[in-house]
C-alpha positions as CSV (number, residue, x, y, z in Angstrom):
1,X,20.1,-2.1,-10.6
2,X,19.2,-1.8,-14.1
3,X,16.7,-3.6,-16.1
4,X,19.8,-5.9,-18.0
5,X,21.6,-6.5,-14.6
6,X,17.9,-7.9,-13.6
7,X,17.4,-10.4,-16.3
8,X,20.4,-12.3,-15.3
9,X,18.7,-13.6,-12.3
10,X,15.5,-13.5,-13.2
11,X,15.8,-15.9,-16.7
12,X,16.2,-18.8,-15.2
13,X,13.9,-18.9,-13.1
14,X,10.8,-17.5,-15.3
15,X,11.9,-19.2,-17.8
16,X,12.5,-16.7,-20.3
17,X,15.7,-15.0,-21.8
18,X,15.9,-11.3,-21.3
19,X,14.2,-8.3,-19.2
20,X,12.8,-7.6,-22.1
21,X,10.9,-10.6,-22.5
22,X,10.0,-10.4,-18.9
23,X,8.9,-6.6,-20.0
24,X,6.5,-7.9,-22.3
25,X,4.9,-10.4,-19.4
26,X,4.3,-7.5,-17.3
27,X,2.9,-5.7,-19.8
28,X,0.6,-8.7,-21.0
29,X,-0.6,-9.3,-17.3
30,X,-1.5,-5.5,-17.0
31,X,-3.5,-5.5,-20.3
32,X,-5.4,-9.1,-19.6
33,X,-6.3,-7.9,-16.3
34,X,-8.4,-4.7,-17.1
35,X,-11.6,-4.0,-16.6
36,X,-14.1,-3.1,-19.9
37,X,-17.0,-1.1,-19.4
38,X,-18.7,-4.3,-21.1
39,X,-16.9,-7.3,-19.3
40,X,-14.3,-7.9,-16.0
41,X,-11.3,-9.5,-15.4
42,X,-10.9,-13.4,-15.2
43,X,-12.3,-13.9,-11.4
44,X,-14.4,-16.7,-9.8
45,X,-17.8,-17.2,-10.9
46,X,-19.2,-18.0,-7.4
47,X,-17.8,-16.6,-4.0
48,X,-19.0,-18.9,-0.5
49,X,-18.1,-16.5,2.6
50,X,-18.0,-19.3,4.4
51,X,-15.0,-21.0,3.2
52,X,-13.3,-17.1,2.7
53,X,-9.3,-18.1,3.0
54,X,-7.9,-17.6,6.7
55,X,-6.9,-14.0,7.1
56,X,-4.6,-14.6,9.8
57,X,-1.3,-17.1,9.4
58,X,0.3,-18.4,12.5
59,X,3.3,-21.1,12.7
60,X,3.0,-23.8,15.4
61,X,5.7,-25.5,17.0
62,X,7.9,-21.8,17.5
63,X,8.7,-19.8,20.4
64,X,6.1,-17.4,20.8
65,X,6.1,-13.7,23.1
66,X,2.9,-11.7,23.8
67,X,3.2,-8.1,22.9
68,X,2.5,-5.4,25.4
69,X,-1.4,-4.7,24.5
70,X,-0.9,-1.2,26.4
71,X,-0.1,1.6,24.3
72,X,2.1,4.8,25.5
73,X,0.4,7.7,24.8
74,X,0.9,9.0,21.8
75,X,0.0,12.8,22.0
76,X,2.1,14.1,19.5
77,X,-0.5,16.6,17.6
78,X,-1.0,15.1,13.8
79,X,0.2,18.3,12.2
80,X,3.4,18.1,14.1
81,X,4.8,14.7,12.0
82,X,7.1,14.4,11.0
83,X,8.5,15.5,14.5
84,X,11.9,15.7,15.3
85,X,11.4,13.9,19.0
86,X,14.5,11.6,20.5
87,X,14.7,8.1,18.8
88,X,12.6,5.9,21.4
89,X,14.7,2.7,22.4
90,X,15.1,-0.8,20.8
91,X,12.9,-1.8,23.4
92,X,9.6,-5.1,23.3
93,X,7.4,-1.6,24.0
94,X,8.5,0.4,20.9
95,X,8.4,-2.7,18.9
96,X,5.0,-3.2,20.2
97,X,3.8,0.4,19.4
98,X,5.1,0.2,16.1
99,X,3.2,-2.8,15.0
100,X,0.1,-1.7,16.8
101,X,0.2,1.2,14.6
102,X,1.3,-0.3,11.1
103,X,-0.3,-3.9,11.1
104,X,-2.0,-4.5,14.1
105,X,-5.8,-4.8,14.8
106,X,-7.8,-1.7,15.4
107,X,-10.8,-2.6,16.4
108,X,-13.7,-5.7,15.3
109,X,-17.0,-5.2,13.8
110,X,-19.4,-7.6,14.3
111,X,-23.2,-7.7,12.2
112,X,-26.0,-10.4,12.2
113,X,-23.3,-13.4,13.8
114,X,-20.2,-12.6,11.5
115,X,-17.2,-10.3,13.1
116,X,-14.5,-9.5,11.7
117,X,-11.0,-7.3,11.8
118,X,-10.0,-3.9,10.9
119,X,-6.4,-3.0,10.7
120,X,-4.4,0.1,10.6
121,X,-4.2,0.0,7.0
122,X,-6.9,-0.9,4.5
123,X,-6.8,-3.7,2.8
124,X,-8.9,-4.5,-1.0
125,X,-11.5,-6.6,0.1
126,X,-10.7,-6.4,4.0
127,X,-8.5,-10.2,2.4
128,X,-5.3,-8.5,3.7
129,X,-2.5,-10.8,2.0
130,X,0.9,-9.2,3.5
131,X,2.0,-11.0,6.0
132,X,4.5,-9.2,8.9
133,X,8.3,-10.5,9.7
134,X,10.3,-8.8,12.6
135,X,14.0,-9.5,12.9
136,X,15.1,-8.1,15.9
137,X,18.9,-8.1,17.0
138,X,19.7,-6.9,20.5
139,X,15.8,-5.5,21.0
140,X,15.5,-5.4,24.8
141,X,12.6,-8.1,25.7
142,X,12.7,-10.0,22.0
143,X,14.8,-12.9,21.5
144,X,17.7,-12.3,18.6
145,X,16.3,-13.5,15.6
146,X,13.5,-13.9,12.7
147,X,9.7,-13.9,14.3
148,X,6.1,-14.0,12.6
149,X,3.9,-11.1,13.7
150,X,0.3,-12.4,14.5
151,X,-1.7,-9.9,14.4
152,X,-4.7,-11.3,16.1
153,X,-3.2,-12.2,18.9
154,X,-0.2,-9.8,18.5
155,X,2.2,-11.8,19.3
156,X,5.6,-12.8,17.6
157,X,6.5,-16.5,17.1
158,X,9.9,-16.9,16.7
159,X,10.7,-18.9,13.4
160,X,15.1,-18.7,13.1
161,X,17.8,-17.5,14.5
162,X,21.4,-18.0,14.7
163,X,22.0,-15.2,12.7
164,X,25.6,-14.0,11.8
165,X,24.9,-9.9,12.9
166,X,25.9,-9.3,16.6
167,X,25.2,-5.4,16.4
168,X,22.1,-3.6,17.8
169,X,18.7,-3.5,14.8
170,X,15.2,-3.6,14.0
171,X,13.5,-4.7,10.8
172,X,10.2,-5.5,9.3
173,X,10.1,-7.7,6.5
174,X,6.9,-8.4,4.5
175,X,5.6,-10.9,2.1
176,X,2.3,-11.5,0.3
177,X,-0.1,-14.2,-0.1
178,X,-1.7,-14.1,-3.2
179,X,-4.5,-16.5,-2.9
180,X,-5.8,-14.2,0.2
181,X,-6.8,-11.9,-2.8
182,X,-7.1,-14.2,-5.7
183,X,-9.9,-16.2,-4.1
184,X,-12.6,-13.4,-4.8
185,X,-10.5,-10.9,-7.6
186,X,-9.6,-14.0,-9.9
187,X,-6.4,-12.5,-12.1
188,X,-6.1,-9.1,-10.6
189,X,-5.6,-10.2,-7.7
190,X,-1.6,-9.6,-8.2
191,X,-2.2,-6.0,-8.1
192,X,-4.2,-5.6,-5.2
193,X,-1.6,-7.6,-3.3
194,X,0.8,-4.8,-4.5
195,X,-1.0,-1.8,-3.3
196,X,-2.0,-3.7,-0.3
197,X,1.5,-3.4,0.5
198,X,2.2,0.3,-0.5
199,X,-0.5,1.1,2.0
200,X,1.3,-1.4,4.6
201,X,4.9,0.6,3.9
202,X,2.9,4.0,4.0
203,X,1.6,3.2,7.9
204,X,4.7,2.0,8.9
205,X,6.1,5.1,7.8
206,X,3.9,6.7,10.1
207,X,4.7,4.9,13.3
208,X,7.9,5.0,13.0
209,X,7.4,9.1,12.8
210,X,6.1,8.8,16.0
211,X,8.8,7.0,17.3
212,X,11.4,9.5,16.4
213,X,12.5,6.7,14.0
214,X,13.8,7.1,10.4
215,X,12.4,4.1,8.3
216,X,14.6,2.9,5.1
217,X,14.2,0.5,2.0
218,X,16.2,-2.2,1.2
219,X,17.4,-3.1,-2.0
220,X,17.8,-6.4,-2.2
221,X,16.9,-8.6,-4.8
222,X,14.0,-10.8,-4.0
223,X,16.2,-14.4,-3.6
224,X,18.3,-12.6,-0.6
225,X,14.9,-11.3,1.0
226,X,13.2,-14.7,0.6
227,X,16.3,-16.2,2.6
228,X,16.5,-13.4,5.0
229,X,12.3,-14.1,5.8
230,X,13.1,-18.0,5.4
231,X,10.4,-17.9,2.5
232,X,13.1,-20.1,0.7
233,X,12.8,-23.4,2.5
234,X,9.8,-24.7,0.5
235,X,9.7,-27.9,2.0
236,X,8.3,-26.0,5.0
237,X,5.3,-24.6,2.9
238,X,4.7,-28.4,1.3
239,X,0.9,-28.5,1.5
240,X,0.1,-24.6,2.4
241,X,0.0,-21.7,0.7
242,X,3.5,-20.2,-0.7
243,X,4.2,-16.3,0.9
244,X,6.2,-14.6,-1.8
245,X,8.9,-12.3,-0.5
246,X,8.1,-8.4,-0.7
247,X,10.5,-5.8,1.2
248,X,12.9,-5.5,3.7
249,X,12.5,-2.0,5.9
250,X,15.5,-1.4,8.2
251,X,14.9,1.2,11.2
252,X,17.6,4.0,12.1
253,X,21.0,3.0,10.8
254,X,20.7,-1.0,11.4
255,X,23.7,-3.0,11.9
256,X,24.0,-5.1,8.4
257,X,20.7,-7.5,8.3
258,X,21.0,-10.7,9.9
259,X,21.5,-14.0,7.5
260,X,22.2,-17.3,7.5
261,X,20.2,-18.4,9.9
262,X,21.5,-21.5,11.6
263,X,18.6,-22.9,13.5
264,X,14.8,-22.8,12.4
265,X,11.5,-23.7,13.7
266,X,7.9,-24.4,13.1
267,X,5.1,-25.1,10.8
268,X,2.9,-22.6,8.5
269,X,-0.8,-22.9,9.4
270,X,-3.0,-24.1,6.1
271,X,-5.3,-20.8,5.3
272,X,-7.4,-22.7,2.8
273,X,-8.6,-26.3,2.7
274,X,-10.6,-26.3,-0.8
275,X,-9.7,-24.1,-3.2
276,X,-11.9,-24.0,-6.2
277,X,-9.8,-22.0,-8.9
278,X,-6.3,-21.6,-10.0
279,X,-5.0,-18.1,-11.7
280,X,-1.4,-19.2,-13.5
281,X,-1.2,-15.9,-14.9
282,X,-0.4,-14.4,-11.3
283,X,2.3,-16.6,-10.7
284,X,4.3,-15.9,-14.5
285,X,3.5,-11.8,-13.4
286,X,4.9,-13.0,-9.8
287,X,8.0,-14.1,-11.7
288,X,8.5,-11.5,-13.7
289,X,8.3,-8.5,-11.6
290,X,10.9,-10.1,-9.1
291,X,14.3,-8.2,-8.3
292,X,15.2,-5.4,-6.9
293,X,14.2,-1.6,-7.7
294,X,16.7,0.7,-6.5
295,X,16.7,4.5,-6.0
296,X,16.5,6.6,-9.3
297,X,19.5,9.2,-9.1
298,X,17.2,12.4,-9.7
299,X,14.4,13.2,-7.3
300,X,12.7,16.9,-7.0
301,X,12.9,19.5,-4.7
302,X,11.4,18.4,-1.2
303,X,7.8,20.5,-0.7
304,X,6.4,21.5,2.5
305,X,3.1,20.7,3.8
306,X,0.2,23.5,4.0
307,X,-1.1,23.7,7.4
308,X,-3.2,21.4,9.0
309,X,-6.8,22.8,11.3
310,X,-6.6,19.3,12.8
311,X,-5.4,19.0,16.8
312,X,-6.3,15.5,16.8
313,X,-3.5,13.4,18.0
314,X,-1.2,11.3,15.5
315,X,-1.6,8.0,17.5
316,X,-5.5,8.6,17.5
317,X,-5.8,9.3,13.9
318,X,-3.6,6.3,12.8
319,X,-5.8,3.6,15.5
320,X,-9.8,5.1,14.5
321,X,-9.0,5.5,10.2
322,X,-11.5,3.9,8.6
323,X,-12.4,3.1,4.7
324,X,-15.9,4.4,4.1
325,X,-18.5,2.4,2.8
326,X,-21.0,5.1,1.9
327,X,-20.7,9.2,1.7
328,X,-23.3,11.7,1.8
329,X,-22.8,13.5,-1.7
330,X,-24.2,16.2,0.1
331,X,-20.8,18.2,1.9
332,X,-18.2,20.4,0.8
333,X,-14.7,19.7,1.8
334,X,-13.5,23.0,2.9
335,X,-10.1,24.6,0.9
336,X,-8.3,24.6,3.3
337,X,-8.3,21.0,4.1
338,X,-8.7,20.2,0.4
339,X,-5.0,22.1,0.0
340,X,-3.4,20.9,2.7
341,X,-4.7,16.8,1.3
342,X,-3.0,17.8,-1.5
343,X,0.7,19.5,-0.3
344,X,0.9,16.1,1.6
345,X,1.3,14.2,-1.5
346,X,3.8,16.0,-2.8
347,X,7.7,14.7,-2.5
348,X,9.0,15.6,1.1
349,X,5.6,16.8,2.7
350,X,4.7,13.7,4.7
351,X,6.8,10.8,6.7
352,X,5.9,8.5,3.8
353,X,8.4,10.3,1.6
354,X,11.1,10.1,3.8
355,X,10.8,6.2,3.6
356,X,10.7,6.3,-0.5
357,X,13.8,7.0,-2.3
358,X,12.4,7.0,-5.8
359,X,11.6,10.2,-7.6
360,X,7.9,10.4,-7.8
361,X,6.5,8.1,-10.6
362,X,2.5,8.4,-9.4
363,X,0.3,11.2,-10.2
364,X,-3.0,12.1,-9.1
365,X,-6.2,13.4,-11.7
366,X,-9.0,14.4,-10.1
367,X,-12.9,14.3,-10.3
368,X,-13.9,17.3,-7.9
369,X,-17.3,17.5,-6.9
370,X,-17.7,19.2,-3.7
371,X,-14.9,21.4,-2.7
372,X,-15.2,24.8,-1.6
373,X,-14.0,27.6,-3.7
374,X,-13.1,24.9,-6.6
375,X,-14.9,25.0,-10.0
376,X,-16.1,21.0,-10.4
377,X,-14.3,19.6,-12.8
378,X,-11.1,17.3,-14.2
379,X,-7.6,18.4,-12.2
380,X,-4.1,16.9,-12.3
381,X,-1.6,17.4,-9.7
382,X,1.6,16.6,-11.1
383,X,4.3,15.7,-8.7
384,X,7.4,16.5,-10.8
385,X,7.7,19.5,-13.2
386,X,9.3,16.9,-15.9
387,X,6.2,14.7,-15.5
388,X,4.2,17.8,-15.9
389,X,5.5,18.2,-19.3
390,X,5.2,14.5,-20.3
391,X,1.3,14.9,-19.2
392,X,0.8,17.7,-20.9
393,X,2.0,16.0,-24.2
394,X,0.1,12.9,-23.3
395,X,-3.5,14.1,-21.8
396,X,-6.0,15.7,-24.8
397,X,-4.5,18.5,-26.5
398,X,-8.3,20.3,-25.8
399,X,-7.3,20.4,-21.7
400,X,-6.6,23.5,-20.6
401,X,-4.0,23.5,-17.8
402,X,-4.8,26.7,-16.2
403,X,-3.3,26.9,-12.6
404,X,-5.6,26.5,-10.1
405,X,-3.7,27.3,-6.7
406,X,-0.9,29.7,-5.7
407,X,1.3,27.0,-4.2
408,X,0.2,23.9,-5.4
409,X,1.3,22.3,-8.9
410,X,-2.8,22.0,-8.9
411,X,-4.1,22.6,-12.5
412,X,-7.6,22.6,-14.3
413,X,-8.2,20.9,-17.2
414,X,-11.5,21.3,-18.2
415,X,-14.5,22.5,-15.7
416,X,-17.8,20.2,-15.8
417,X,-19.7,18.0,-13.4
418,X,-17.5,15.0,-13.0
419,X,-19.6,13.2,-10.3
420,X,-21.7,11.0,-12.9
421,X,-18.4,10.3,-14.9
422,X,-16.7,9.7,-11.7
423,X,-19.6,6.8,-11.6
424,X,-19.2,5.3,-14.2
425,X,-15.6,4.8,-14.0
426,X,-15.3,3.4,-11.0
427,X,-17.3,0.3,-12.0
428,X,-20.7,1.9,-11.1
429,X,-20.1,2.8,-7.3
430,X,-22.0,5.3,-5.9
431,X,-18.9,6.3,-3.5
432,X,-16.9,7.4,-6.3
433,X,-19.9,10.3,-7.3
434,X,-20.9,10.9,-3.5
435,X,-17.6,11.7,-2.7
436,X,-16.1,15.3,-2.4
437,X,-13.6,14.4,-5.3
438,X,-12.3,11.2,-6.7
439,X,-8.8,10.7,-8.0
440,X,-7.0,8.6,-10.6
441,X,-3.3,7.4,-9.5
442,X,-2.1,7.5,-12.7
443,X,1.5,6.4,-13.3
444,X,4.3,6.5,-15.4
445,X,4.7,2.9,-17.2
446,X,6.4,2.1,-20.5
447,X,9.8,3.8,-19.7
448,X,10.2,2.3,-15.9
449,X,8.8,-1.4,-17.0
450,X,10.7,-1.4,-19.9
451,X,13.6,-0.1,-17.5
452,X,12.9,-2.6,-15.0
453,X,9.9,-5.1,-14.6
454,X,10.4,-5.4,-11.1
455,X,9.1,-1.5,-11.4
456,X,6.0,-2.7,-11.7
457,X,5.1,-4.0,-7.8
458,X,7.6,-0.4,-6.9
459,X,4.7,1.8,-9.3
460,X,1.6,0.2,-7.2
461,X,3.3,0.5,-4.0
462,X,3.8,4.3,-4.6
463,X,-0.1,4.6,-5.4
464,X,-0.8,2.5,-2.5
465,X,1.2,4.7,-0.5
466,X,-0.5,8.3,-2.2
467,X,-3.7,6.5,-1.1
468,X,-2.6,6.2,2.3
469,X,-1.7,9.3,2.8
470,X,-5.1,10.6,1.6
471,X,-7.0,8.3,3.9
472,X,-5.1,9.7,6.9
473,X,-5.3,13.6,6.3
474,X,-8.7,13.0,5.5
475,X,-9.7,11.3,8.9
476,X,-7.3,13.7,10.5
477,X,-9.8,16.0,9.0
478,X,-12.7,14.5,10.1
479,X,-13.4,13.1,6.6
480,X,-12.9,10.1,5.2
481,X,-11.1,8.1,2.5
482,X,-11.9,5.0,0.6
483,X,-9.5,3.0,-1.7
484,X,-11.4,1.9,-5.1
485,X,-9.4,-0.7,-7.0
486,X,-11.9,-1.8,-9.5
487,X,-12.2,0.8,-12.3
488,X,-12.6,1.0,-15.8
489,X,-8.9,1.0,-17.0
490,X,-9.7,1.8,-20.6
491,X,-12.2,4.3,-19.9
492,X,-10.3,5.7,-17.9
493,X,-7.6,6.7,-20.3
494,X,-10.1,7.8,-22.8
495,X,-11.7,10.2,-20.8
496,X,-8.0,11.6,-20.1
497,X,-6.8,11.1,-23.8
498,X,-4.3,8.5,-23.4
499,X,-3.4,6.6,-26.6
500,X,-0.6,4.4,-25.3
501,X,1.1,2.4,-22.5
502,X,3.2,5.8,-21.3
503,X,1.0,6.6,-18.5
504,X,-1.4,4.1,-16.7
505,X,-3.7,4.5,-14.2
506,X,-3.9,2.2,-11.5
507,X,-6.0,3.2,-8.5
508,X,-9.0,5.3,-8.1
509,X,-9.7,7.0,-4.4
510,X,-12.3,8.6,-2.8
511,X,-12.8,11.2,-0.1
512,X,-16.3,12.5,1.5
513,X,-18.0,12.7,4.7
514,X,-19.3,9.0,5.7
515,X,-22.0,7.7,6.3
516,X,-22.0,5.3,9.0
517,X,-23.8,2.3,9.7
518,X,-25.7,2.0,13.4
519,X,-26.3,-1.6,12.5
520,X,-22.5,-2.4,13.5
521,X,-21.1,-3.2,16.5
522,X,-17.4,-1.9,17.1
523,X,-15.5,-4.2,20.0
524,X,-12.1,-3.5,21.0
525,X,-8.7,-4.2,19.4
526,X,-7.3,-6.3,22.0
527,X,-8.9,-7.7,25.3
């Protein structure tokens, strides 16, 4: 759908007159909501833990079903995904599996009285604001129609039904909450909320490789996937916090998605009884970026992976990933793990780009400090040969671009120590200069927003995604990854040379051997 097809739908209800318009909102948010080197983004001025906003929804009042807690066992070696292994049933125990992998609990930590979740993706802040939607449709053990996944108690509570498809399909719909985020990140909370969610689509990618399953996008515009998740019915959300319709993700080749739901049930629970602040900005960025962002025609040649050293298996790498709190800034990530982090990225060369339809938009920079057989220094990995020539028109002219590996679009821009630098743009953490290297996600931005605004949620979700895939071939590894959302924006682009809105950045990562804390206590998943 193009950016003037958008606006139609979109005027009204922002209350503007063109995509254009809606362009410029997007592009107002993004620029309010940087970081300086001398002042942050619009957030609360006080945080109280105590009154931290529920970080699990549940309705009452629905049919609910207990998962199977049991997993299968999932032995499939992680270099082996994505595997070409029979499609496993439509059964309660696939569905299970899947959400165990994707969105379910992983284990609790627990530290001086407070405990608290991990899931099988990471989340800014641990605030996780996506909330999980199964429509099942002849799914042995699940009643036909639209459920809620809880993920603490993983269990699905069945909220419609009555749907109008009769054929055989699984989907997973998800929506945000923004508040989850909003009550500690203030205004930028919209874009943690979006690559929250790329990191969400990136592990169900995953799963559903270890399924045998093959994972696709929908396209529907936001008003269609707020009525197929019953977000729509605001009278049932009088009083509680609104969820704001995401993505659709269909599983094989579903049978047409189920609609119209004749017959619905329950109540939303209330996550937060007091809350001090309001952010109107997020909600006119919320507006703006709705629609639909369909498949650009052109996408590149699909790469292969590099080998992998790890034999751990897939289902084990997926359930212990972690986001590290600390590294050592003492070891060196070894080449060949540092090259095969990298091929994974690329279009083709990991499940999560069978899932994306979109030519790669994304792009990482990075800050190496401790790589074997690498010169420290600034790198860029271009994941497109025409983006390659747009960054080298855009980045300083005084960058040198010489390759830096005989099969990776890997080149080096300038050598130096980066670890300090790496510091200080990443809003003073230590775990951006103790890492082995530090990347930007820098994307593409003018041409797609002005395109599309709706781009904008699609460009976050494809960095939440590259920084998924990092986290896992890094703990495959026996390393570890870490998502860094606050960063200098600015800076940023001055270090690389960028003198307009053409290229972004808008996620930093980490990678480095962690540094765990004994003081924790780790508890299981699931009784």
């Amino acid at each position: 759908m193009t950016g003037t097809a958008l606006s139609g739908s979109l005027a009204v209800e922002a209350g503007m007159d063109t995509s254009a318009d809606l362009g410029q909102t997007v592009r107002d948010y993004h620029q309010r909501t940087k970081h300086h080197l001398d002042r942050y983004a619009a957030g609360p001025g006080t945080l109280d833990w105590d009154a931290q906003p529920d970080p699990f929804r549940h309705w009452t009042d629905t049919e609910t079903l207990a998962l199977p807690r049991e997993l299968p066992r999932l032995d499939i070696a992680w270099p082996a995904l994505p595997n070409k292994r029979p499609a496993a049933p439509l059964t309660v125990e696939s569905l299970s599996t899947l959400l165990r992998l994707s969105v379910g609990i992983t284990a609790w930590k627990e530290y001086a009285g407070s405990r608290w979740a991990l899931r099988a993706h990471p989340s800014s802040g641990n605030l996780h604001p996506t909330e999980t939607w199964v429509i099942a449709s002849g799914v042995q053990g699940v009643s036909d129609g639209l459920h809620h996944y809880h993920s603490r108690l993983h269990r699905l509570e069945r909220r419609a039904w009555g749907g109008t498809s009769d054929t055989p399909g699984l989907w997973l719909g998800f929506s945000s909450i923004p508040w989850r985020e909003a009550w500690k990140y203030g205004e930028r909370a919209f874009r943690y909320c979006q690559l929250d969610l790329g990191h969400v689509l990136a592990a169900v990618s995953y799963a559903a490789a270890l399924l045998g399953w093959r994972a696709q996008l929908s396209n529907l515009e936001s008003p269609a996937v707020a009525a197929c998740l019953g977000l729509d019915r605001t009278a049932d959300f009088s009083g509680v916090e609104a969820e704001e319709p995401e993505i659709i993700v269909a599983f094989e080749a579903s049978a047409p998605l189920p609609a119209d739901w004749s017959h619905f049930a329950g109540q939303p629970s209330l996550l937060d009884p007091r809350p001090l602040y309001a952010w109107p900005v997020i909600e006119e960025v919320t507006a703006a970026t709705r629609g639909a962002f369909v498949p650009t025609e052109t996408r590149p040649p699909r790469a292969a992976p590099l080998p992998s050293t790890s034999t751990r298996p897939a289902g084990e790498v997926i359930l212990t990933r972690r986001s590290a709190q600390a590294f050592d800034g003492k070891s060196v990530l070894s080449h060949a793990t540092f090259r095969r982090l990298l091929s994974c990225l690329l279009p083709g060369a990991s499940p999560v780009w069978n899932l994306w339809p979109h030519a790669p938009r994304v792009h990482p920079v990075l800050l190496v400090h401790r790589v074997e057989d690498v010169v420290p220094g600034l790198y860029a990995l271009p994941r497109s040969d025409a983006t390659e020539a747009a960054l080298r028109e855009a980045l300083r002219s005084e960058f040198t671009w010489q390759a830096a590996d005989r099969d990776l679009p890997l080149f080096q821009l300038m050598q130096a120590g980066a670890a300090k630098t790496a510091r200080t743009l990443s809003c003073h953490q230590d775990i951006a200069s103790h890492s082995a290297f530090t990347l930007m996600f820098v994307a593409e931005f003018a041409a797609p927003i002005a395109e599309n605004p709706a781009a904008y949620r699609a460009l976050h979700w494809e960095a939440g995604m590259l920084g998924h895939v990092v986290t896992l071939e890094a703990e495959a590894a026996g390393w570890r990854g870490t998502g860094i959302g606050c960063f200098f924006d600015d800076a940023d682009h001055e270090v690389l040379g960028l003198s307009d809105t053409r290229f972004q950045v808008l996620y930093h990562f980490a990678v480095g051997m962690p540094v765990d804390d004994s003081r924790l206590l780790t508890l299981p998943a699931y009784a």
